[in-house]
C-alpha positions, 0 to 999 in steps of 0.5 A, spaced: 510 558 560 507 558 554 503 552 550 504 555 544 508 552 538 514 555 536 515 558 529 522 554 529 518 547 531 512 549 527 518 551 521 523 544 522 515 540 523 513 543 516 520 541 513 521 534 515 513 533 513 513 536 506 519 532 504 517 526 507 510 526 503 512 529 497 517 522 497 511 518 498 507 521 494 513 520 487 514 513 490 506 512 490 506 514 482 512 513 479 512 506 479 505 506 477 507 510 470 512 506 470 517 511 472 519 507 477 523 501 474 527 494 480 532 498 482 537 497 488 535 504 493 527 505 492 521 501 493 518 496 496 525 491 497 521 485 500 524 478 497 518 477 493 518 483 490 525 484 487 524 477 484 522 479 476 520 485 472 513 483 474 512 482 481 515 488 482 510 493 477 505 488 480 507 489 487 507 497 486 501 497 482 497 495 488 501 499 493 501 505 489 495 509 492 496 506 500 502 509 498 500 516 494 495 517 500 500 516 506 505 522 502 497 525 501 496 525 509 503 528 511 503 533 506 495 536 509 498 535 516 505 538 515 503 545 516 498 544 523 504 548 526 502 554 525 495 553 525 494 550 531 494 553 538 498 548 543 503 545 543 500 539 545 494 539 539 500 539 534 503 534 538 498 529 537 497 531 531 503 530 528 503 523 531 496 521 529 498 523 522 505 519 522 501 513 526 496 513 520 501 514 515 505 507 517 499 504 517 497 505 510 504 504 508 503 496 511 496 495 507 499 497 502 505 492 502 501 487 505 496 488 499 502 487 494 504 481 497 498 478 497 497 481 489 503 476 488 501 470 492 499 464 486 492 463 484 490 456 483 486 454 476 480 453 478 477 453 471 482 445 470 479 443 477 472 445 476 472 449 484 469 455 480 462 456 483 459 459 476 454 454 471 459 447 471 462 447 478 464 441 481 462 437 473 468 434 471 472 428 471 473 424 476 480 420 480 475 413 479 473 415 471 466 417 470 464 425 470 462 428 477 455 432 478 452 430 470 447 425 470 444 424 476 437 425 476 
């Protein structure tokens, strides 16, 4: 018995791969030019996301490259079948590639998610750490910070 892999595996392997990474990487950059606009089919399809125009293009903006890399990664391992010796080596591989390629896709997700949370204003608050942090006005009257001496 033979460990080596079969033209077919390293033929279907290649196929599903290269469609698998060329979807990705056209879900990773169109969104980016704006190709891409809040559609029913493609995208990442979260609650958040799908609420406006904005949180879409921001949600993919940041996403984007997790996205287009992913897409990237499958496409270099697409064709490992027919330059690797043993079935076993393909097979780890292939499953490292797809297991790092979620991963990337779940950053990417998590990262846009973030991207829309809300920020507080820490300019009206005076939480900022720059020149003027913490002066502001006080619940009581007076000014915070300014004139202590």
């Amino acid at each position: 018995m033979t460990d080596a892999v079969t033209t077919g595996t390293a033929i279907t392997t290649a196929l599903a791969l290269t469609v698998a990474g060329v979807l990705l990487l056209a879900l990773g950059l169109l969104p980016q030019r704006g190709k891409l606009s809040r559609n029913a089919f493609l995208g990442i399809r979260t609650v958040r996301a799908l609420e406006s125009d904005e949180t879409w293009r921001t949600m993919h903006r940041v996403a984007g490259p997790w996205v287009t890399a992913g897409g990237v990664l499958l496409l270099l391992v697409a064709f490992s079948g027919f330059y690797l010796d043993s079935e076993p080596a393909f097979t780890v591989t292939v499953l490292t590639a797809t297991g790092a390629c979620v991963a990337l896709l779940f950053t990417g997700a998590w990262r846009g998610s973030r991207a829309l949370r809300p920020r507080p204003v820490e300019a009206a608050t005076g939480g900022g750490r720059g020149p003027g942090a913490g002066v502001g006005p006080r619940p009581g009257g007076g000014v915070s910070g300014a004139g202590r001496g």
